[in-house]
VEXPABA-577634 format. One record per atom (N, C-alpha, C, O): x, y, z; residue in one letter. Coordinates in steps of 0.2 Angstrom, whole numbers, plus 2048, in hexadecimal, padded with zeros to 3 digits. Last residue first. Layout:
BEGIN
XYZA
...
# end
This chain:
BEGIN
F2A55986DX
F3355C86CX
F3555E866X
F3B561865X
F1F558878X
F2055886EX
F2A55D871X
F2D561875X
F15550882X
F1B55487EX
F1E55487AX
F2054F878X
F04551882X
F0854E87EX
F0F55587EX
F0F55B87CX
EFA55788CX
EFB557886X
F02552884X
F0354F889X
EF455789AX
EF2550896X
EF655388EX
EF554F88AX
EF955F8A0X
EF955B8A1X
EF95548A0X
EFC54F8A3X
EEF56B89CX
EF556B898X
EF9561898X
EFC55D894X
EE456B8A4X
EE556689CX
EEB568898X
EED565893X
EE05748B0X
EE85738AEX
EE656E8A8X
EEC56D8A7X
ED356C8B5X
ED65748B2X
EDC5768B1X
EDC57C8B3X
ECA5638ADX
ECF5648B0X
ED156C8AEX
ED05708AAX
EBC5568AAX
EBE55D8ACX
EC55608AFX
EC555F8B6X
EC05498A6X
EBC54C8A1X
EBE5548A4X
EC25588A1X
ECD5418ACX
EC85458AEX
EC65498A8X
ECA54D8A4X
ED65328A4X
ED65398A3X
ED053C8A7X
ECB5378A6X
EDD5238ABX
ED95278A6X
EDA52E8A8X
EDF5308ACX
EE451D8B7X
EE551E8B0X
EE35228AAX
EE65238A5X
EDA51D8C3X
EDA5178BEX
EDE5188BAX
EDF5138B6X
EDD52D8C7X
EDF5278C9X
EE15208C5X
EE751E8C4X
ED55328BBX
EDA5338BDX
EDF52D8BEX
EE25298BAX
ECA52A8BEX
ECC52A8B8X
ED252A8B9X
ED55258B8X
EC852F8CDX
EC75298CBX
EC95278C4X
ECA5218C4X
EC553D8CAX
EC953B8CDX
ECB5338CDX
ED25328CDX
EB853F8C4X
EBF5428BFX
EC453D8C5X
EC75398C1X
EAE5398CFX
EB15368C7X
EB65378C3X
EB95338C0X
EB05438D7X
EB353C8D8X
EB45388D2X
EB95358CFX
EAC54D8D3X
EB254F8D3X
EB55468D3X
EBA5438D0X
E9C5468CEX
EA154A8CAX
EA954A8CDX
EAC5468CAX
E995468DEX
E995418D9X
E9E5428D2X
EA353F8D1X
E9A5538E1X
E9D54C8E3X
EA25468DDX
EA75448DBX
E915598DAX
E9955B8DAX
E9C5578DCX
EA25568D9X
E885528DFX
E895538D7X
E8F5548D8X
E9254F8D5X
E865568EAX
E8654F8EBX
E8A5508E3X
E9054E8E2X
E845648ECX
E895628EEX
E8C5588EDX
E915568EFX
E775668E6X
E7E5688E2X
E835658E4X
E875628E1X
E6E5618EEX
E6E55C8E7X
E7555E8E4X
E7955B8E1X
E745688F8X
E715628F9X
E7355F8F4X
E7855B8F3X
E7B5768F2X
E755728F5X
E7656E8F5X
E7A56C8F1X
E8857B8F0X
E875778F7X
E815758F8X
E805718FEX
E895898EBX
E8A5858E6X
E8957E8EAX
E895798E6X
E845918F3X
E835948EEX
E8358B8EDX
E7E5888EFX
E8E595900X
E895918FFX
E8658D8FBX
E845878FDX
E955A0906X
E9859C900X
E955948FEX
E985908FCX
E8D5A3912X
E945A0912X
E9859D90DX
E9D59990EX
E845B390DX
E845A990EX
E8C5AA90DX
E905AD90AX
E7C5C3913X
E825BE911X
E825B7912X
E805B4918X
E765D090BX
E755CC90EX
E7B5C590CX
E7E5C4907X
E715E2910X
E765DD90DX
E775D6912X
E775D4918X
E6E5EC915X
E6A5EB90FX
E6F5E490BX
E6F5E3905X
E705F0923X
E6B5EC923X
E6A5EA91AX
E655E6919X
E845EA924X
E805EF921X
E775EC920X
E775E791CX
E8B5E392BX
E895E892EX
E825EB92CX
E7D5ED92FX
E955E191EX
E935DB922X
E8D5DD925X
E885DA923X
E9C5EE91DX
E975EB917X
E925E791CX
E8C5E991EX
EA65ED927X
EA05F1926X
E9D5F0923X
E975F2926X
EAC5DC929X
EAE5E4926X
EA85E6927X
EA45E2928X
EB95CE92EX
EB25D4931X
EB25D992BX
EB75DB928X
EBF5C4924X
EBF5C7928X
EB95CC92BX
EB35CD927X
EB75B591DX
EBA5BA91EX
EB95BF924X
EB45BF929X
EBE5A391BX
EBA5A891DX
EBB5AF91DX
EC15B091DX
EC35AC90CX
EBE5A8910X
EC05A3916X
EC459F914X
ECB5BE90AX
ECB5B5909X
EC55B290EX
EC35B6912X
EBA5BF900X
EC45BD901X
EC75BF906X
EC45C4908X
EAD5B58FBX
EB25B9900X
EB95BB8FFX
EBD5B68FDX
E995B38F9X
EA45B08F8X
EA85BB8FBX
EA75C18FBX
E8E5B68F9X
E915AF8FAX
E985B08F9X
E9B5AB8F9X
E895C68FBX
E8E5C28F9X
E8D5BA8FAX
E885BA8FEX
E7E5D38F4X
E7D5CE8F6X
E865C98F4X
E885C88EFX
E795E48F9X
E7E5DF8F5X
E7C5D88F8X
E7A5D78FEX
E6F5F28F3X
E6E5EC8F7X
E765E88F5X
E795E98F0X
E6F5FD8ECX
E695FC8F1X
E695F68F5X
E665F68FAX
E7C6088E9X
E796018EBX
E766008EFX
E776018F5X
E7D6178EAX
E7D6148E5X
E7B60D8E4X
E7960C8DFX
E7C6198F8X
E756198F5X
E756178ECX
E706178E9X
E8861C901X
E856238FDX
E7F6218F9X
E7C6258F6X
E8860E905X
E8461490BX
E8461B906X
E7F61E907X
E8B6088FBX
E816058FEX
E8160D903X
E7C610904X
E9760B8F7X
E9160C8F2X
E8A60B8F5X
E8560C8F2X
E9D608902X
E9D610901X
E956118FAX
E916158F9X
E9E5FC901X
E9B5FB908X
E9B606905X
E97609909X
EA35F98F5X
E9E5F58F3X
E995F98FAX
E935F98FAX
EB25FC8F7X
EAD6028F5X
EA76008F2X
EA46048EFX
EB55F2900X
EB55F9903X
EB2600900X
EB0605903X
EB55E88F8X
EB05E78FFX
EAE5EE900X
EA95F08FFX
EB55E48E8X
EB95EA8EEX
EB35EA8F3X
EAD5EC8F2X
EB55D68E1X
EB15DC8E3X
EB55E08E9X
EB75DD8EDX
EBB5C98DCX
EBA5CE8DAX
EB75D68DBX
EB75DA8D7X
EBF5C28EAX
EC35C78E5X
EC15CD8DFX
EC35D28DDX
EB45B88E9X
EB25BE8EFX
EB95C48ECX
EB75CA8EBX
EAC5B38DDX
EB05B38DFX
EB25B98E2X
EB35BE8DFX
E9C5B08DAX
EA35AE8D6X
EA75AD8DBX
EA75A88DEX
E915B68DFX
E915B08E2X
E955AE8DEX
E945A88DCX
E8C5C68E3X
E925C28E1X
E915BC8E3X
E8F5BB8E9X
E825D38DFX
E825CD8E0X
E875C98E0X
E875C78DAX
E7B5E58E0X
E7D5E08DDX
E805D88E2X
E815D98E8X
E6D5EE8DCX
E6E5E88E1X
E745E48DEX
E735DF8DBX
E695FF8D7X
E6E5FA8D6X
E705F48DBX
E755F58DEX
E6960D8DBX
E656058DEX
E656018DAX
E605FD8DAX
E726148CCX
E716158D2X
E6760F8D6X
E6260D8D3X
E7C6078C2X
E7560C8C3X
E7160D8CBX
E6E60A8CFX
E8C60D8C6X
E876098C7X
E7F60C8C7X
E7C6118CAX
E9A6118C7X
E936148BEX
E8F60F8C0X
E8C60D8BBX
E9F6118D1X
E9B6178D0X
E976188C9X
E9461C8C7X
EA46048CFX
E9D6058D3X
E9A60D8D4X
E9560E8D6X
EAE6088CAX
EAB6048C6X
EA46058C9X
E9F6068C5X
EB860D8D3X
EB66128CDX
EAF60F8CAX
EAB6138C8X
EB96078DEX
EB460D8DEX
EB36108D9X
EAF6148D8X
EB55F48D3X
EB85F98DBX
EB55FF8DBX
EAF5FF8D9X
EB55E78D1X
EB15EB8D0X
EB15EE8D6X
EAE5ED8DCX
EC05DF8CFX
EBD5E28C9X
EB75E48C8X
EB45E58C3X
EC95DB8D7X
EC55E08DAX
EC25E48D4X
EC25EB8D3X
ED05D18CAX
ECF5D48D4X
ECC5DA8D3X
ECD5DD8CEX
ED25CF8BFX
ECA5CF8C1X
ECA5D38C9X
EC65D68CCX
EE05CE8BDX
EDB5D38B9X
ED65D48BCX
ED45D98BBX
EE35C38C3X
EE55C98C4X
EE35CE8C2X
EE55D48C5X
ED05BB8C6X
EDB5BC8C5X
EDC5C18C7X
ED95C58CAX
EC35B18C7X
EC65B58CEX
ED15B48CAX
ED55AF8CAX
EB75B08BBX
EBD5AD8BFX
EC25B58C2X
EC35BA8BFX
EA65BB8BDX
EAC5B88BBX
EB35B58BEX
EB45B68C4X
E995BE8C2X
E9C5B58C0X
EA45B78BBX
EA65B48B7X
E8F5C78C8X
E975C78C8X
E985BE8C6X
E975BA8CAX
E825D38C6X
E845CA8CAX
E8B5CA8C6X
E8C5CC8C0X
E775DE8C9X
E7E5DC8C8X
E815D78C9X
E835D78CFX
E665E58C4X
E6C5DF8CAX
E715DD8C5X
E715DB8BFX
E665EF8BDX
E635EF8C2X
E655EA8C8X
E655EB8CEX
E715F68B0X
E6F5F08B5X
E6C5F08BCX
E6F5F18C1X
E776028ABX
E705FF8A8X
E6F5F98AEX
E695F78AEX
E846048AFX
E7F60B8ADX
E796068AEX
E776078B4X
E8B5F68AEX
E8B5FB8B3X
E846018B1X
E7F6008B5X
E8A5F68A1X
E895F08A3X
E845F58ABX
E7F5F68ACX
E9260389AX
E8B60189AX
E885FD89CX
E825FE89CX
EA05FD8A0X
E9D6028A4X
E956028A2X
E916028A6X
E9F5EF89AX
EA05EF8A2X
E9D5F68A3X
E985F68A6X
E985EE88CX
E9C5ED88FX
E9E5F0897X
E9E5F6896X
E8E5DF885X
E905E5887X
E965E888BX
E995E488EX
E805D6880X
E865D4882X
E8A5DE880X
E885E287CX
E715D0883X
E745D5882X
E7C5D5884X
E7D5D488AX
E685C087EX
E6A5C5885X
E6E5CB884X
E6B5CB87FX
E635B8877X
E5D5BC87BX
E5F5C0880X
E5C5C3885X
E6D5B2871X
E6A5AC877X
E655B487BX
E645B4881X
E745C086EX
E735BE86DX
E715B8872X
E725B9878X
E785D2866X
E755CD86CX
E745C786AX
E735C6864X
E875DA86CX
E845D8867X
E7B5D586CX
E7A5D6872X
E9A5D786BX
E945DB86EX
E8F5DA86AX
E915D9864X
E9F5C586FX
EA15CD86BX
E9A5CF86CX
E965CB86CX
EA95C187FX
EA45C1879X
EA35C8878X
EA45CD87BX
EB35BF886X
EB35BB883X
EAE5BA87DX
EAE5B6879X
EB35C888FX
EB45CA88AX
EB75C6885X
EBA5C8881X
EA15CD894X
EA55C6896X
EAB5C988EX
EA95CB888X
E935D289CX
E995D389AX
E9D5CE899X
E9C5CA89DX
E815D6895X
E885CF898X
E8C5D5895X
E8C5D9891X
E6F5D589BX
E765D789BX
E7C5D389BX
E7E5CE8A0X
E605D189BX
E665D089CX
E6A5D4898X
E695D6892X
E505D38A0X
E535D689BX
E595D38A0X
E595D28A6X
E435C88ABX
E495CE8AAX
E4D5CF8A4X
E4C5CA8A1X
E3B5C08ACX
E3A5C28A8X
E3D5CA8A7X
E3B5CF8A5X
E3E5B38B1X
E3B5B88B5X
E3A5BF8B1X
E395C48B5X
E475AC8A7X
E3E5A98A9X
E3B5AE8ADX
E355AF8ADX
E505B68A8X
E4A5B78A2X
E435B38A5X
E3E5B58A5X
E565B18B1X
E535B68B2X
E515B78ADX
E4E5BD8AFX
E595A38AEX
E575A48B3X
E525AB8B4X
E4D5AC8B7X
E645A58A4X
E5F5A48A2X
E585A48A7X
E525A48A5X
E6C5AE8ABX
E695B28A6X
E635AE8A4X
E5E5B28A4X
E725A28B3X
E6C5A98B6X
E6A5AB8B4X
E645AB8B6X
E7759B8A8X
E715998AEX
E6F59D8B0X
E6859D8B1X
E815A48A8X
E7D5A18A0X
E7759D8A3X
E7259E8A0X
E885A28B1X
E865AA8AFX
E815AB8A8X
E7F5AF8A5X
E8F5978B1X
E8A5988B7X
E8659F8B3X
E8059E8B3X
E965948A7X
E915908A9X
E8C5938AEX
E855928AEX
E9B5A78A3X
E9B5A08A2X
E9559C8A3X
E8F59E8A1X
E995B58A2X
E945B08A0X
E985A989EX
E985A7898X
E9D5C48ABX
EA05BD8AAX
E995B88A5X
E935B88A7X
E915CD8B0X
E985CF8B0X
E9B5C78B0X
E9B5C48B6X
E805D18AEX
E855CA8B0X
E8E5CD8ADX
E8F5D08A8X
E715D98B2X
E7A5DB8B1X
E7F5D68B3X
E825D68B9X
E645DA8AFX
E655D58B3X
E6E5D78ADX
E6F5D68A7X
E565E28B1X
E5A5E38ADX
E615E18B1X
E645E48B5X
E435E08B3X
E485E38B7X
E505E18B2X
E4E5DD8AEX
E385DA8B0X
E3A5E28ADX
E3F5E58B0X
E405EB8B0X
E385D28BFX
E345D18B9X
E355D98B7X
E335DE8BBX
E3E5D28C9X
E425D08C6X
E3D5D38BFX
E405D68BBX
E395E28D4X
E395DB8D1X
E3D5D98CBX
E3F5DE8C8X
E395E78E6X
E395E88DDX
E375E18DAX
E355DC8DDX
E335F28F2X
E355ED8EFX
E355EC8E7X
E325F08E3X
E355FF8FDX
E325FF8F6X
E365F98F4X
E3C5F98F4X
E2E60390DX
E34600909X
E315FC901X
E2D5F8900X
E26608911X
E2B60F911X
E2F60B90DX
E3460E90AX
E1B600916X
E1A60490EX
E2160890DX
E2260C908X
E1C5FB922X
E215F691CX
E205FB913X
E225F990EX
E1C5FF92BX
E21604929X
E23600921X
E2860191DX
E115FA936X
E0F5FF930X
E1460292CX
E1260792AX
E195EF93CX
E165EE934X
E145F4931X
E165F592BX
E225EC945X
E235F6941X
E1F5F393AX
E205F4934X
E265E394DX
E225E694EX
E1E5EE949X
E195F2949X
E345DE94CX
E325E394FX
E2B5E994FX
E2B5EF951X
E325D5940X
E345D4947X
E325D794CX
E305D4951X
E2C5DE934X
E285D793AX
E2C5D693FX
E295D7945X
E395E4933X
E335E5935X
E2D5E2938X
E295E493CX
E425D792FX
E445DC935X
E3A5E0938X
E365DE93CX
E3D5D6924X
E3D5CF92AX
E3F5D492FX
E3C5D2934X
E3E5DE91BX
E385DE91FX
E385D9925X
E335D9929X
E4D5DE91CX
E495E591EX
E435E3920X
E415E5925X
E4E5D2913X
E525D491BX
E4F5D991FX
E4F5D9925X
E475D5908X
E465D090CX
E475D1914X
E435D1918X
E455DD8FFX
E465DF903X
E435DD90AX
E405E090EX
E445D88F1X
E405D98F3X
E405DC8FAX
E3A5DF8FBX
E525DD8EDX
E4E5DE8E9X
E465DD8F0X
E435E28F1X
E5C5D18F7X
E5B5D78F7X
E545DC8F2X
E515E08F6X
E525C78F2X
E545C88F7X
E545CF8FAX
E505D18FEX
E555C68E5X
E4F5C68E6X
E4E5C98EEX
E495CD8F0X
E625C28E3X
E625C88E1X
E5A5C88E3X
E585CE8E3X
E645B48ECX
E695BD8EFX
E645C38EBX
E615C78EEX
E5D5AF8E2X
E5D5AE8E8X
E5F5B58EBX
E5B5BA8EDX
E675B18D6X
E605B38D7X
E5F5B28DEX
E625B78E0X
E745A88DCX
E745AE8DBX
E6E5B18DAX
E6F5B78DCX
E6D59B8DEX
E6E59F8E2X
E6F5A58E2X
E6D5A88E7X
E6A5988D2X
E6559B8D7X
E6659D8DCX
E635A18E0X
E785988CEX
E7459B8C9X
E6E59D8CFX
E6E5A38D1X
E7B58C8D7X
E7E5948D7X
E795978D2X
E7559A8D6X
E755838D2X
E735858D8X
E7658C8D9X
E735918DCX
E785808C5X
E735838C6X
E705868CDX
E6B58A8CEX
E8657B8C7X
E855838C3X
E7E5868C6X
E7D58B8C8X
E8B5738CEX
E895788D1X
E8657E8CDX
E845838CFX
E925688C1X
E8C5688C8X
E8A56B8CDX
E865688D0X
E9A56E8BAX
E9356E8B9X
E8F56C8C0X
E8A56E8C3X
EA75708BDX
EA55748BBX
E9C5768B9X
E9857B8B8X
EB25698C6X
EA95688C5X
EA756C8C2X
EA256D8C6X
EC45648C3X
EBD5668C7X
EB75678C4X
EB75648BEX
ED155F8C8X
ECC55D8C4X
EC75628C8X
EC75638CDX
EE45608C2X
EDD5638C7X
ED65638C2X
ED45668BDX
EEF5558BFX
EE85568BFX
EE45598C1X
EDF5568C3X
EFF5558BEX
EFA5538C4X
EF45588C2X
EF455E8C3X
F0C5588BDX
F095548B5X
F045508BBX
F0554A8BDX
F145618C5X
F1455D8C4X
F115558BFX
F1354F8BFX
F1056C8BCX
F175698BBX
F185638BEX
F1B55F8BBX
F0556D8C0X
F0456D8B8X
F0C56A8B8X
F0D5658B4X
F045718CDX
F0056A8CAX
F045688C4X
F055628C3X
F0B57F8CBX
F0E5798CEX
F0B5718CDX
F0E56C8CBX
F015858C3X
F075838BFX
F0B57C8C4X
F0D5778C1X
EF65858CDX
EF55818C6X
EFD57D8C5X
EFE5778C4X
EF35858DBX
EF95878D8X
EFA5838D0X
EFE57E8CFX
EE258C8E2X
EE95848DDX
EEE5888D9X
EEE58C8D5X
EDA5958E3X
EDF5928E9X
EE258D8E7X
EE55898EBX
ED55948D6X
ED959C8D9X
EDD59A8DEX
EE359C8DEX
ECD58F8D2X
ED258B8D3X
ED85908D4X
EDE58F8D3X
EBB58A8D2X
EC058F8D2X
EC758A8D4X
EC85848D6X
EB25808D2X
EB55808CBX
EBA5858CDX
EBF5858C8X
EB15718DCX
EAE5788DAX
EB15798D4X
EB45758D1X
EBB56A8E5X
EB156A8E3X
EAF5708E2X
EAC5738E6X
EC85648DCX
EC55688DDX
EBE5698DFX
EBA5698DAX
ED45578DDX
ECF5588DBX
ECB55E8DFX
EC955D8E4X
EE15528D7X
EE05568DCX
ED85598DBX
ED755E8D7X
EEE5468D6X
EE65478D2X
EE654D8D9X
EE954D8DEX
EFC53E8D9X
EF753E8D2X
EF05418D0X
EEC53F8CCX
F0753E8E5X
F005428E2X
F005428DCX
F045458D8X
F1153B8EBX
F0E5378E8X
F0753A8E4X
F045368E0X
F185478F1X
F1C5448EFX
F1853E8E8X
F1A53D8E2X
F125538F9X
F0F54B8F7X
F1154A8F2X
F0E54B8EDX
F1955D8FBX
F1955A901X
F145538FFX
F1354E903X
F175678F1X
F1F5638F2X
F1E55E8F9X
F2255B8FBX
F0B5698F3X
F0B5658EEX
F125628EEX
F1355C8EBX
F0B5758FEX
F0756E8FFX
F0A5698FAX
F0C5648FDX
F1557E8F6X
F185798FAX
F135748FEX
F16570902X
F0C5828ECX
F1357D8E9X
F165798EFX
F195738EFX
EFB5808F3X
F015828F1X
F0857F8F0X
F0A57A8F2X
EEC5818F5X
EEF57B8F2X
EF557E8F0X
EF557E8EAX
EE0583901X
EE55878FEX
EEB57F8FCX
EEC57B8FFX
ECC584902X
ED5581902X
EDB5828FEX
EDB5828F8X
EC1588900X
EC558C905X
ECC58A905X
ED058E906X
EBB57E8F8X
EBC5868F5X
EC25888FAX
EC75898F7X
EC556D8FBX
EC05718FAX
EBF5798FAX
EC457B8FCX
ECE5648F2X
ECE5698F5X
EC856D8F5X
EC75718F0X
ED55538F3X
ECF5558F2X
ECF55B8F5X
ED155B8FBX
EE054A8EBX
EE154D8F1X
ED95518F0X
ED85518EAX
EE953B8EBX
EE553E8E9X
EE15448EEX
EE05438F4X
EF85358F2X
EF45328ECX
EEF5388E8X
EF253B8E3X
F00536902X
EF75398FCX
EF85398F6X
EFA53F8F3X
F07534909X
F0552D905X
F00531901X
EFC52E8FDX
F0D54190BX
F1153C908X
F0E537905X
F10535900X
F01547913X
F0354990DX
F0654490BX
F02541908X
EFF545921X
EFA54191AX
EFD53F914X
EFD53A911X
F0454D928X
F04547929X
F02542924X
F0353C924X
EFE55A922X
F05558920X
F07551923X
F0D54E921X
EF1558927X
EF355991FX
EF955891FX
EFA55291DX
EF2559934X
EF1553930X
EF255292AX
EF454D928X
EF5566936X
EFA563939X
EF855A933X
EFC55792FX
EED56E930X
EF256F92BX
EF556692EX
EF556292AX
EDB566930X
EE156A933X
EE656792FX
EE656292CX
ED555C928X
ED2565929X
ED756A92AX
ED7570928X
ED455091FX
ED9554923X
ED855A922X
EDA55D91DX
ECA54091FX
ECA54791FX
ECD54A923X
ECC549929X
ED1533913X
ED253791AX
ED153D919X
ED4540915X
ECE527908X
ECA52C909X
ECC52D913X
ECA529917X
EDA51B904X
ED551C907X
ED2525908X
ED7529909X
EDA5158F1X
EDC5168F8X
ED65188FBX
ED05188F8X
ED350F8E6X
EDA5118E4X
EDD5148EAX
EE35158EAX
EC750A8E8X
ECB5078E5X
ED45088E4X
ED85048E2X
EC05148EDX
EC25118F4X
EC850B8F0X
ECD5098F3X
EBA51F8E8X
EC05228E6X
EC351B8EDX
EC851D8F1X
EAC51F8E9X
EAF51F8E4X
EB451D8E3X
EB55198DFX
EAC51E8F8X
EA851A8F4X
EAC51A8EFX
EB05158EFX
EB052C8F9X
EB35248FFX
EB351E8FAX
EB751B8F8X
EA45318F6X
EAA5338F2X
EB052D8F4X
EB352A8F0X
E9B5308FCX
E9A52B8F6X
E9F52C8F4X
EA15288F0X
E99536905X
E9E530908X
E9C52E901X
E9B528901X
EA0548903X
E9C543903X
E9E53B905X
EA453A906X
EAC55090EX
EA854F909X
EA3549907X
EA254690BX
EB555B917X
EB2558917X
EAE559910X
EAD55E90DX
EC5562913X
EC0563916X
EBC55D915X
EBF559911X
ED055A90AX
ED056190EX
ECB564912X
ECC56A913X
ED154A909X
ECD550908X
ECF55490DX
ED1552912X
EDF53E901X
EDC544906X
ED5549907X
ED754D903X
EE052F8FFX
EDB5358FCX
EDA537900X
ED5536904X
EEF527900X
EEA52A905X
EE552F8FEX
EE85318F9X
EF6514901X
EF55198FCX
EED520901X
EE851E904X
EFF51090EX
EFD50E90AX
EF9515907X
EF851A90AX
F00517921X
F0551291AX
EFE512916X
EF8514918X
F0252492CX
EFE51F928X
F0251C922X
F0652091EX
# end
């Protein structure tokens, strides 16, 4: 292919074609084999969660000025590599907040009400066994957020309208309370939360920042929730805390890596699983769209992206 390309790594809105028709053409390349037929003329490259952006994709587009993310993690971007090239990773920070936020309530209501269990009991016939299963609620329930950025600031707010007690961990803030919520620190977070939701970014520090030690100060039936990032949660001691009964329930949308491999969790009746969903509604997905294509478009034009996650990019070298 000759002349300027905007690659997507998977499939995406046609409004983005739209936006971004000024500065080249929009080609979806799913397979490696096309990606690297692509790469030379790609201009701009679009990465959707599952896509791996590494120093040697990025030595292979010689032309790349902008790399645009739909979502906000950037665990599969080789930042520093962008960052040396003086390449742009844009992403949406806001246009899925709310969808993930309900989505993450969603999972917790889920398990709590004891959704998948009763669905099974009607199925089979077994109404009279529906008194053996004890449902909850959000309302006087004590809602345990581990991270409070965008998304983790929309739950809280979310589960107050349901008139849950919150919790935060984040060590970005000092203990105390404040905005109506209680800030604290991981093992008291752990003791006292009735649902556990995980919003924090996926590093070296956060992997599996919630493993066997962590999940044994869990208040025993304890539902907890990941719609962050599949890295942070130990599969193996998340699938030992539901069969000893310290975990009443788990709920995932994200994975590592995604897709992911089989595990025993999976199996488990008190656990429920989406394909990293969360942030993909309808209204969310069109938003993200539109968002990533606008940072992207500026970029391109010569302007700056309001959202980026490498901004070193734009500073001024000072000698």
């Amino acid at each position: 292919m000759t002349g300027s390309v905007i690659m997507a790594m998977g499939p995406v809105d046609e409004l983005v074609a739209e936006q971004l028709s000024p500065f080249g053409e929009l080609v979806t390349a799913e397979s490696a084999a096309d990606q690297r037929a692509l790469l030379p003329d790609t201009i701009g490259l679009i990465a959707r969660a599952t896509s791996q952006v590494d120093r040697a994709l990025l030595d292979a587009a010689p032309n790349l000025r902008v790399i645009g993310r739909t979502g906000v993690g950037v665990d599969r971007v080789d930042l520093d590599a962008a960052s040396t090239r003086s390449v742009p990773v844009v992403v949406t920070p806001t246009a899925g907040t709310r969808a993930v936020a309900e989505g993450t309530l969603a999972l917790a209501l889920h398990l709590l009400k004891k959704l998948g269990r009763h669905t099974t009991l009607v199925r089979e016939g077994k109404w009279a066994q529906r008194n053996r299963l004890t449902a909850y609620d959000l309302d006087g329930a004590t809602v345990g957020l581990v991270g409070y950025g965008r998304i983790g600031r929309r739950v809280a707010e979310l589960a107050r309208c349901f008139g849950a007690d919150v919790l935060v961990c984040d060590p970005h803030l000092d203990a105390g309370q404040a905005d109506g919520i209680t800030v604290t620190d991981l093992p008291r977070l752990l003791e006292a939360a009735d649902v556990l939701s995980l919003h924090a970014p996926l590093t070296p520090e956060t992997r599996h920042l919630l493993g066997a030690a962590e999940l044994r100060q869990v208040k025993p039936g304890a539902v907890l929730v990941n719609c962050a990032r599949g890295g942070l949660l130990d599969l193996d001691a998340a699938h030992a805390a539901l069969l000893d009964g310290r975990l009443a329930g788990v709920g995932l949308d994200v994975y590592d890596p995604e897709p992911p491999a089989d595990h025993p969790l999976f199996h488990h009746p008190d656990v429920v699983l989406t394909p990293h969903i969360m942030g993909i509604s309808a209204r969310a997905w069109h938003r993200t769209c539109v968002e990533m294509a606008t940072g992207m478009a500026a970029v391109l034009g010569g302007g700056h992206a309001e959202h980026v996650a490498n901004p070193e990019v734009y500073q001024e070298v000072r000698t």
